[in-house]
C-alpha atoms as a printed R data frame, in Angstrom:
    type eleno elety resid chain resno       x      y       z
1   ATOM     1    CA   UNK     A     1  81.818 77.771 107.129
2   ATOM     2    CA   UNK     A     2  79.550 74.674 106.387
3   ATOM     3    CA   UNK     A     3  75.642 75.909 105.248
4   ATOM     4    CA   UNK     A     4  73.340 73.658 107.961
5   ATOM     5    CA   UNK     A     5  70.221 71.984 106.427
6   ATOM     6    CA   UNK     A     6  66.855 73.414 107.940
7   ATOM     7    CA   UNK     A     7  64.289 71.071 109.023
8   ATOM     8    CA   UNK     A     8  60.951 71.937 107.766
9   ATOM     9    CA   UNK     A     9  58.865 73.653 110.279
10  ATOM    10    CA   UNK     A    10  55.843 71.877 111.241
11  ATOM    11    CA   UNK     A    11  53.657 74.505 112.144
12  ATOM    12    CA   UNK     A    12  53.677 76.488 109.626
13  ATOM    13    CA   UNK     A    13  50.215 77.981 107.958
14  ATOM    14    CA   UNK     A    14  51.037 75.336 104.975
15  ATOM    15    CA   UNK     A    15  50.380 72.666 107.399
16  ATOM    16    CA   UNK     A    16  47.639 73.861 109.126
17  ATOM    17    CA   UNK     A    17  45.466 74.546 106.208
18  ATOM    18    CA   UNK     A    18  46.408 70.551 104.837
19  ATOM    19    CA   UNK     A    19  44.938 69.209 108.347
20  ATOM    20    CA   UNK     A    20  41.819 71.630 108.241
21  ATOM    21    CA   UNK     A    21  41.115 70.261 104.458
22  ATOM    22    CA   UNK     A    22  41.622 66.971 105.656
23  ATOM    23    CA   UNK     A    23  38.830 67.512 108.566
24  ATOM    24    CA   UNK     A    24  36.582 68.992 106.286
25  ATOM    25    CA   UNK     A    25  37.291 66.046 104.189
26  ATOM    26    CA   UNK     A    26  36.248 63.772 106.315
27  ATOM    27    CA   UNK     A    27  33.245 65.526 107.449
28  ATOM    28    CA   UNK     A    28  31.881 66.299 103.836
29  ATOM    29    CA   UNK     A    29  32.462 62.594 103.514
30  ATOM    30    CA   UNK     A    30  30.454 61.486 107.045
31  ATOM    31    CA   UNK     A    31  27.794 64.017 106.277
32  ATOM    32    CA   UNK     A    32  27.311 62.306 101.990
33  ATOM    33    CA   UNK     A    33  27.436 59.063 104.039
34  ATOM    34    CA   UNK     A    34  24.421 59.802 106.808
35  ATOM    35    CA   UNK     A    35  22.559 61.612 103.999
36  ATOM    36    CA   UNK     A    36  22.552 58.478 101.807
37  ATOM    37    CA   UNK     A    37  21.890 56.301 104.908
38  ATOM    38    CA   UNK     A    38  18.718 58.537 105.930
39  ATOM    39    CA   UNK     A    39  17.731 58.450 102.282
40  ATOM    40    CA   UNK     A    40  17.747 54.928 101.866
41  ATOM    41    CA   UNK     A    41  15.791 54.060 105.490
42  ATOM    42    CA   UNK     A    42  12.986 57.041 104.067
43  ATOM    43    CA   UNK     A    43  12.985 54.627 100.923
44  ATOM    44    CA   UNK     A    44  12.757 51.261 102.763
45  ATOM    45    CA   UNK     A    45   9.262 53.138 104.493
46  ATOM    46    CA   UNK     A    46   8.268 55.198 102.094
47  ATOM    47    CA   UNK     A    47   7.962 52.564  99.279
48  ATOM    48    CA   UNK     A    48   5.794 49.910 101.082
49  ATOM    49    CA   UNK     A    49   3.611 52.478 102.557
50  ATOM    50    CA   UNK     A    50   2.832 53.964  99.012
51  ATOM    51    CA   UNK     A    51   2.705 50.297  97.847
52  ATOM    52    CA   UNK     A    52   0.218 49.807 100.545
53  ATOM    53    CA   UNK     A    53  -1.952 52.833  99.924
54  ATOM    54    CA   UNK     A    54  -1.967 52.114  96.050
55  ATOM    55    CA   UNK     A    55  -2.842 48.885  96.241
56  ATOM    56    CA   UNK     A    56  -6.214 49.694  98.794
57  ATOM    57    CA   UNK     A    57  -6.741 52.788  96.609
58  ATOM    58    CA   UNK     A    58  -6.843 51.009  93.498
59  ATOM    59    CA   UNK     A    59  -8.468 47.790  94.516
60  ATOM    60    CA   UNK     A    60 -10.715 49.565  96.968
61  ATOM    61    CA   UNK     A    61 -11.972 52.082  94.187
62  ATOM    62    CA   UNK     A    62 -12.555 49.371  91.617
63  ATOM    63    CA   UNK     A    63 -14.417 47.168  94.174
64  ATOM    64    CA   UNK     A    64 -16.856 50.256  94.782
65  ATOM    65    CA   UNK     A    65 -20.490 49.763  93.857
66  ATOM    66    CA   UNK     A    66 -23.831 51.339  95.247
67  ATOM    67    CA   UNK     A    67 -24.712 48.278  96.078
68  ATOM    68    CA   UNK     A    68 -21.765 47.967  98.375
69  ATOM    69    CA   UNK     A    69 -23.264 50.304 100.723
70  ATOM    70    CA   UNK     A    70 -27.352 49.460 100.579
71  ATOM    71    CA   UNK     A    71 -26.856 45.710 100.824
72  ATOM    72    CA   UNK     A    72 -25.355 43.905 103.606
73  ATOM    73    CA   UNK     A    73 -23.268 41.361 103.641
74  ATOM    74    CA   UNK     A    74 -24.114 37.443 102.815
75  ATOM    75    CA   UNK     A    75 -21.389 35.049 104.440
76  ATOM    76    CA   UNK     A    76 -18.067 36.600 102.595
77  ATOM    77    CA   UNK     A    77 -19.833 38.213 100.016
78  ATOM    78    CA   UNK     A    78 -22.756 40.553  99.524
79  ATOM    79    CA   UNK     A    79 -22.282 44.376 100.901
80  ATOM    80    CA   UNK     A    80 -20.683 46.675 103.456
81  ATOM    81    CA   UNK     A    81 -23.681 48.009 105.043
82  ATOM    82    CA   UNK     A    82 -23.845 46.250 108.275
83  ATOM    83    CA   UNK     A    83 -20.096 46.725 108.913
84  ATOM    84    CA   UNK     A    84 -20.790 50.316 108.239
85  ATOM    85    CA   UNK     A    85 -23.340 50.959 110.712
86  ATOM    86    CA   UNK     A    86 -21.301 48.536 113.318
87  ATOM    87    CA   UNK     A    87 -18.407 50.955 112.992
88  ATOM    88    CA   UNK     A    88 -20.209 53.852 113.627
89  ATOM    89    CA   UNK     A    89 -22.230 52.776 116.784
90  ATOM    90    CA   UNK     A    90 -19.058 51.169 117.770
91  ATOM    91    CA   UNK     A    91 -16.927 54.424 117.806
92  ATOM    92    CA   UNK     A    92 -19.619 56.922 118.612
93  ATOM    93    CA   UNK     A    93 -20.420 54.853 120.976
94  ATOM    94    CA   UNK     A    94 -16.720 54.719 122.824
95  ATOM    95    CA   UNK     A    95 -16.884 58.490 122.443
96  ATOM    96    CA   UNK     A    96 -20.104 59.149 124.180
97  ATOM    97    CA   UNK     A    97 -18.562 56.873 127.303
98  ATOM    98    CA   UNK     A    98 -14.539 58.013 126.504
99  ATOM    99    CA   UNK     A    99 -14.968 62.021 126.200
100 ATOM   100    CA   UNK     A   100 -16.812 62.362 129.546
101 ATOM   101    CA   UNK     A   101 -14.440 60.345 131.882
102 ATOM   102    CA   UNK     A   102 -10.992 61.829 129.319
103 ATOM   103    CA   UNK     A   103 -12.124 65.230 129.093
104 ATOM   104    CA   UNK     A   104 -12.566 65.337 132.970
105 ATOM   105    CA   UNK     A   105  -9.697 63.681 134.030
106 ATOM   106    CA   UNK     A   106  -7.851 65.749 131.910
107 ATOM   107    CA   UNK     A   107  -9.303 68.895 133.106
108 ATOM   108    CA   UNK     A   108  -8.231 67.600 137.144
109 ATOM   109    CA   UNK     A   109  -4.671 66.701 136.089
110 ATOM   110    CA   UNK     A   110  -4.323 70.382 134.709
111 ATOM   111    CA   UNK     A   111  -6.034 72.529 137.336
112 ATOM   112    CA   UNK     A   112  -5.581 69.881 140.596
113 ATOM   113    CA   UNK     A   113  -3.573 67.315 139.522
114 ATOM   114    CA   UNK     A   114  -0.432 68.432 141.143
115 ATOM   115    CA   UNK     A   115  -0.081 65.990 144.237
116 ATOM   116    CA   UNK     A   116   0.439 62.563 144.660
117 ATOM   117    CA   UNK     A   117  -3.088 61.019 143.066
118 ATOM   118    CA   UNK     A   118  -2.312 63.208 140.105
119 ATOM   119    CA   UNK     A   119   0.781 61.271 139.647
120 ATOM   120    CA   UNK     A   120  -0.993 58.379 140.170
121 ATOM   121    CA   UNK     A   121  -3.322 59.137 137.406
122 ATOM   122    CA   UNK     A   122  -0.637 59.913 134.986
123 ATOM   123    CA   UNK     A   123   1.252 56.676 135.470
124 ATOM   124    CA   UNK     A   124  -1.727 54.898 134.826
125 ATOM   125    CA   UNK     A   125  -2.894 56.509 131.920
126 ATOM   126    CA   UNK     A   126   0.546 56.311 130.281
127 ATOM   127    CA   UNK     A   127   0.404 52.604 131.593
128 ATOM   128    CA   UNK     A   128  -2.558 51.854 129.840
129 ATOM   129    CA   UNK     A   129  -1.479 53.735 126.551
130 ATOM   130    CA   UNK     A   130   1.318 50.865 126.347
131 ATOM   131    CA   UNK     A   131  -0.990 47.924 127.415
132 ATOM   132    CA   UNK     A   132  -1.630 45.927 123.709
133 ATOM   133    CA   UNK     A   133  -5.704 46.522 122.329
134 ATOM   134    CA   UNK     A   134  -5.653 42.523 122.000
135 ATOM   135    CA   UNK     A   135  -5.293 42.512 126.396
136 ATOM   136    CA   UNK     A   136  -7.968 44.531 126.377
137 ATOM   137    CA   UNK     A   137 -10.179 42.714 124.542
138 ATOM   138    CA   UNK     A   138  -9.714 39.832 126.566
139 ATOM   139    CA   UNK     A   139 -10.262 41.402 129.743
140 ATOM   140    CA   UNK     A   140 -13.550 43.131 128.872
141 ATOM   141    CA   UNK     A   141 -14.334 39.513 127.798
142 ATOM   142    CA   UNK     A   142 -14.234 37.359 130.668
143 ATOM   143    CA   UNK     A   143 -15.543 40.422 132.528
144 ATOM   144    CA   UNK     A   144 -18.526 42.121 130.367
145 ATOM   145    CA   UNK     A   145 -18.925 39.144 127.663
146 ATOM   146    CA   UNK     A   146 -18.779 36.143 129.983
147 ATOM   147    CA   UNK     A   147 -18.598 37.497 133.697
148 ATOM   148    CA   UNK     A   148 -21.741 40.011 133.017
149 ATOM   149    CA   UNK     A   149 -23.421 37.353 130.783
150 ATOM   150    CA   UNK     A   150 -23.865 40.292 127.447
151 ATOM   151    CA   UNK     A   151 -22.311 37.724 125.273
152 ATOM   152    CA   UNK     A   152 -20.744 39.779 121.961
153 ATOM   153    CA   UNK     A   153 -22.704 42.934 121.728
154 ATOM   154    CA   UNK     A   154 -22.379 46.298 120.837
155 ATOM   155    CA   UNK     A   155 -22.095 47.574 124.402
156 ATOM   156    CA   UNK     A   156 -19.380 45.225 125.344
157 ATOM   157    CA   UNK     A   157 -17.567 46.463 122.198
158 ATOM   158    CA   UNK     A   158 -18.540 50.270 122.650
159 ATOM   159    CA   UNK     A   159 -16.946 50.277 126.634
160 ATOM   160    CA   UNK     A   160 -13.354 48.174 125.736
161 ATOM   161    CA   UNK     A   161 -12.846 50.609 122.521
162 ATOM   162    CA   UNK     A   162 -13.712 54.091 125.464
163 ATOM   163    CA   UNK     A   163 -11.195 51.985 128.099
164 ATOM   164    CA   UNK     A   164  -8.522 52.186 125.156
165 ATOM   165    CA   UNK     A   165  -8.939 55.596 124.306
166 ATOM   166    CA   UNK     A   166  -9.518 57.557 127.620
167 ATOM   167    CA   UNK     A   167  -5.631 57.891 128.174
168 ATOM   168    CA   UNK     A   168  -5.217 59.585 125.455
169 ATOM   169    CA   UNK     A   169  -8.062 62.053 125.975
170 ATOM   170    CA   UNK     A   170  -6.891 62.567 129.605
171 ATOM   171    CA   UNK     A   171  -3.549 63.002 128.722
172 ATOM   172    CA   UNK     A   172  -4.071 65.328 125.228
173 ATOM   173    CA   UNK     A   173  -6.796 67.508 127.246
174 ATOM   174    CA   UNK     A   174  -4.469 67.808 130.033
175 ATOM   175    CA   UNK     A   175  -1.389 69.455 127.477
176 ATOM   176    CA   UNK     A   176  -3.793 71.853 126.311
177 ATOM   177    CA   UNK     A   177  -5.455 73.183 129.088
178 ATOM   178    CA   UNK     A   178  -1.884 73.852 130.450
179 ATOM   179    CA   UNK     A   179  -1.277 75.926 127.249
180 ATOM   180    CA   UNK     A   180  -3.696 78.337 128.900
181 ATOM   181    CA   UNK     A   181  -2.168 81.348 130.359
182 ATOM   182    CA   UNK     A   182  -2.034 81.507 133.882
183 ATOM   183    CA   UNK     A   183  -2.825 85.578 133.652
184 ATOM   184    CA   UNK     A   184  -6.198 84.441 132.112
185 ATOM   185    CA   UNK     A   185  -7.284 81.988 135.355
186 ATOM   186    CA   UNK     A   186  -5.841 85.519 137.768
187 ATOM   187    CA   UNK     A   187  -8.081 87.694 135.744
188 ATOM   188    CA   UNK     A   188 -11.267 85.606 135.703
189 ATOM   189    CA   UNK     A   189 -10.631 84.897 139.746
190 ATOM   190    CA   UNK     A   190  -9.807 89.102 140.093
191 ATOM   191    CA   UNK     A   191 -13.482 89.571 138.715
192 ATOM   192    CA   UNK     A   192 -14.975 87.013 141.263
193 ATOM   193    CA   UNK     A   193 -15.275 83.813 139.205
194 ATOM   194    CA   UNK     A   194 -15.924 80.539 141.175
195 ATOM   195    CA   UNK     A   195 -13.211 77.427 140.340
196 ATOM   196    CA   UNK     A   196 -16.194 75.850 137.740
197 ATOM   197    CA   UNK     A   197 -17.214 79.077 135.898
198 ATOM   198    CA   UNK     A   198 -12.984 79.078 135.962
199 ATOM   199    CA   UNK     A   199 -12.517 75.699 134.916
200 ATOM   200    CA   UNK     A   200 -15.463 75.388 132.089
201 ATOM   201    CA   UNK     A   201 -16.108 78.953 130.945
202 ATOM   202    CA   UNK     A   202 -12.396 80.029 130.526
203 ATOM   203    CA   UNK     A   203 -10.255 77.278 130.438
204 ATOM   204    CA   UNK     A   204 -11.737 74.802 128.694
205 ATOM   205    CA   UNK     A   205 -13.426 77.470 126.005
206 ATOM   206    CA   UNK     A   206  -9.716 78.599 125.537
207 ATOM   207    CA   UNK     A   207  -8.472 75.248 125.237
208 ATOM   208    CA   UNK     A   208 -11.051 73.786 122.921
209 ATOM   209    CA   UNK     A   209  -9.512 73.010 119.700
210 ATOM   210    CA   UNK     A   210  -7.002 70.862 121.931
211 ATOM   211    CA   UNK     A   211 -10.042 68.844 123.470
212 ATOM   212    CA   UNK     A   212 -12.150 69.001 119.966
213 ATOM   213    CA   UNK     A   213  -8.183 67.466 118.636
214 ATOM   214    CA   UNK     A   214  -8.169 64.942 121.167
215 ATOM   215    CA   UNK     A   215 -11.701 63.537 120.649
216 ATOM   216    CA   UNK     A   216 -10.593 63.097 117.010
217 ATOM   217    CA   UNK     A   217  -7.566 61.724 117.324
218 ATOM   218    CA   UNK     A   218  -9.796 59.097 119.678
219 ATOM   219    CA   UNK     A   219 -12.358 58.333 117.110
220 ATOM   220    CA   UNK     A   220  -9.510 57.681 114.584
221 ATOM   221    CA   UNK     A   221  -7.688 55.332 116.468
222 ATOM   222    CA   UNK     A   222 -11.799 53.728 117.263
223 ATOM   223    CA   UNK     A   223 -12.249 53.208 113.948
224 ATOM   224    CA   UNK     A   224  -8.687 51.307 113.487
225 ATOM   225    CA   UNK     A   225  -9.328 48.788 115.688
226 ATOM   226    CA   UNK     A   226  -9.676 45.221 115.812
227 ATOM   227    CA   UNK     A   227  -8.680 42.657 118.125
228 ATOM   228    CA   UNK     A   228 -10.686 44.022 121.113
229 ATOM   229    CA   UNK     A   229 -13.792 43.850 118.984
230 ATOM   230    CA   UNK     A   230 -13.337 40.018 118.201
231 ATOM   231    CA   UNK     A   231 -13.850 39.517 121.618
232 ATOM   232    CA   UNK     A   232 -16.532 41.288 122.423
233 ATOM   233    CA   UNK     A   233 -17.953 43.012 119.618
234 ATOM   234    CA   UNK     A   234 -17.927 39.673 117.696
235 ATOM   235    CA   UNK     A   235 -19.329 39.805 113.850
236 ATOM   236    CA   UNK     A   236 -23.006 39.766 112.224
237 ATOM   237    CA   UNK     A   237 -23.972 39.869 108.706
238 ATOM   238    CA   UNK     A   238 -27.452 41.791 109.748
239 ATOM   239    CA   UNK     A   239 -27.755 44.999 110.924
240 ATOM   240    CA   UNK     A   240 -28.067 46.387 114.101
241 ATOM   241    CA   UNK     A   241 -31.503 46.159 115.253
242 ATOM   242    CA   UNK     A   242 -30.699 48.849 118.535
243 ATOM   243    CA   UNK     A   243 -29.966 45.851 121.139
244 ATOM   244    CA   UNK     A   244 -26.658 46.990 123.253
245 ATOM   245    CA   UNK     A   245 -26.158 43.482 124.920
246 ATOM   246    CA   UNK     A   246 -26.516 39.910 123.645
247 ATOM   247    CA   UNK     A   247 -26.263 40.616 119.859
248 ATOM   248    CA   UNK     A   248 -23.709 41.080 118.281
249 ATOM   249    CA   UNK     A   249 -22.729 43.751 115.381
250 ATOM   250    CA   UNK     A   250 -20.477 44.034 112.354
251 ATOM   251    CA   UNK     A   251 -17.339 45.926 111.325
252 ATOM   252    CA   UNK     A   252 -15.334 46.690 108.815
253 ATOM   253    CA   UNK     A   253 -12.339 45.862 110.495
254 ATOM   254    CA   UNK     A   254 -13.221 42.586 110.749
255 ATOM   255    CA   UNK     A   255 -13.883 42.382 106.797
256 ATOM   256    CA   UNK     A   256 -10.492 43.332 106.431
257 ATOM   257    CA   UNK     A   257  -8.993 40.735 108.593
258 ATOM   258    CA   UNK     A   258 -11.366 37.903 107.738
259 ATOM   259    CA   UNK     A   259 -12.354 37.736 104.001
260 ATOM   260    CA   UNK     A   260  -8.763 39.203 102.684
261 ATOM   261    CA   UNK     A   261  -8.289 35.401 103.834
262 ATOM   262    CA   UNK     A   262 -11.264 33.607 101.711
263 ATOM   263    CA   UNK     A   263 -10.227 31.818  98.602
264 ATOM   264    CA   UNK     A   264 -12.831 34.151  96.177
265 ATOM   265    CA   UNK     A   265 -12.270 37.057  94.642
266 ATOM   266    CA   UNK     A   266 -15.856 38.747  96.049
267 ATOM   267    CA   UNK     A   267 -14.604 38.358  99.366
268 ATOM   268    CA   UNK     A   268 -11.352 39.763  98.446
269 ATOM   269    CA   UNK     A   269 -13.233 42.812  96.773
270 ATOM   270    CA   UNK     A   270 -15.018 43.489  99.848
271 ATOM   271    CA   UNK     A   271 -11.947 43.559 102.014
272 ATOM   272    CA   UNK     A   272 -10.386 45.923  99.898
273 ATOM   273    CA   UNK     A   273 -13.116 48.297  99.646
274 ATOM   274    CA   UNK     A   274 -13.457 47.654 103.831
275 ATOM   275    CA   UNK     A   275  -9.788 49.096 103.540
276 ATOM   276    CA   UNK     A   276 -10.108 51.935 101.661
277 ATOM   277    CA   UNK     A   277 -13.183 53.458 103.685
278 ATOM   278    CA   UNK     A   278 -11.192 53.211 107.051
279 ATOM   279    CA   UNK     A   279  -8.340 54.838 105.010
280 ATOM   280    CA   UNK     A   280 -10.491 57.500 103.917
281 ATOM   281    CA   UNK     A   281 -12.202 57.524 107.392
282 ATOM   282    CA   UNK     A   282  -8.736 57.864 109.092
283 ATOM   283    CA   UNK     A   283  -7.856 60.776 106.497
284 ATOM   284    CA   UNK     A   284 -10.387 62.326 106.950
285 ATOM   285    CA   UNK     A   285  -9.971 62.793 110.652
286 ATOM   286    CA   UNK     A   286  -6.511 63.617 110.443
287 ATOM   287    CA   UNK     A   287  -6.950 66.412 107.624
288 ATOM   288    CA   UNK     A   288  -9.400 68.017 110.158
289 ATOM   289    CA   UNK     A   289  -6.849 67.542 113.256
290 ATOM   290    CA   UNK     A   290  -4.445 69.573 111.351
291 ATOM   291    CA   UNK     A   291  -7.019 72.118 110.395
292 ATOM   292    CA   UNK     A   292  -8.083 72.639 113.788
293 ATOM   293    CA   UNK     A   293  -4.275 73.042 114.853
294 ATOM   294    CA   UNK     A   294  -3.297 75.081 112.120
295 ATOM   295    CA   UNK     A   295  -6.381 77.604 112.832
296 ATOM   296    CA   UNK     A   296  -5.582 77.507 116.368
């Protein structure tokens, strides 16, 4: 009687264990490769944004001087002091026109925004998030600049930086007021409360730290800003004598964008230090966003 030759058997646990470690294989081996590709696209942003901040940082800081910030500035040289106080009445300014007009229409999107104009609202906002600050700037200058006759002016300015940032209040304010509990509203109606003592006295009080966020995250994004202003802010090297139409005010935006262009190093100097105070200004604001969240 012949012996027969056994094939070997295919499924056996041998087998199976050689195609698991070949699956694991491979996906130790995809996993290595989309770790390495992650690392190296943090490492294409990470080192020109540190390159960035060193070089402002550095130059900025070495460029400082009191004088910087008592004198004003002389063609492209002299000081910061008139860009200074343009930047501030520029973004206060948006805020005392912008947190009215956000804060509300954030408060009516969360309490009575669910119908059709609410959705109206919405789209628009999140329309005009999207529209670029430079279309902006020219609308609000054939309308306020030319059409209204204020030529460049801090008003003109103060209005197309609060059209730019009301979305985002609306749209911020309305997130956290719908982070309210519904239970509190029910309670404060049980004891009798009308829909404003409702609205302002327990909503909005609970919500706060949202709104205060909001406002913030509005002056920030203010202070940033550029191409709107060079149509309707414009640029001065004197400082604002309190006129909100037909005079126009500095920035230290503009500083940045102009005299980084000048063949002289003063001019240079001055753009760099420009750049590091809106750094710091920006910091600043977003250090105290997270503050505000984190104590929330």
């Amino acid at each position: 009687m012949s012996a027969s030759l056994k094939s070997p058997d295919l499924g056996s646990p041998l087998s199976g264990r050689s195609g698991r470690s070949r699956r694991e294989t491979r996906r130790y081996a995809t996993n290595a490769i989309g770790w390495v590709i992650c690392a190296l696209a943090f490492l294409l942003i990470a080192i020109p944004m540190l390159d960035l901040i060193l070089t402002v940082a550095v130059k900025g800081a070495s460029a400082m001087s009191i004088t910087m910030f008592t004198t004003t500035s002389n063609g492209t040289t002299g000081g910061l002091l008139n860009a200074i106080v343009g930047t501030l009445v520029l973004s206060l300014g948006s805020l005392i026109f912008a947190v009215p007009i956000g804060v509300g229409a954030g408060m009516y999107l969360s309490e009575y925004g669910q119908n059709q104009f609410g959705a109206v609202i919405r789209f628009l906002a999140d329309t005009l998030t999207g529209t670029p600050s430079i279309v902006l700037g020219y609308f609000s200058y054939i309308t306020l600049v030319i059409g209204l006759g204020w030529k460049f002016s801090a008003l003109a300015g103060a209005i197309t930086l609060a059209i730019m940032v009301v979305p985002y209040l609306a749209r911020i304010t309305e997130l956290s007021l719908r982070r309210v509990p519904t239970t509190m509203r029910e309670a404060a109606y049980a004891l009798g409360a009308k829909d404003r003592t409702v609205a302002f006295r327990i909503v909005l009080t609970a919500a706060l730290p949202g709104v205060i966020t909001s406002v913030l995250l509005s002056l920030a994004i203010s202070v940033g800003e550029t191409a709107p202003l060079i149509y309707t802010a414009g640029w001065s090297n004197y400082l604002w004598t309190g006129k909100l139409t037909h005079e126009p005010v500095g920035y230290l935006t503009y500083v940045i964008w102009t005299f980084i262009n000048e063949p002289n190093e003063k001019s240079h100097a001055l753009a760099f230090a420009a750049a590091l105070l809106v750094m710091l200004v920006v910091l600043a604001i977003n250090i105290s966003v997270r503050l505000i969240l984190r104590k929330r």
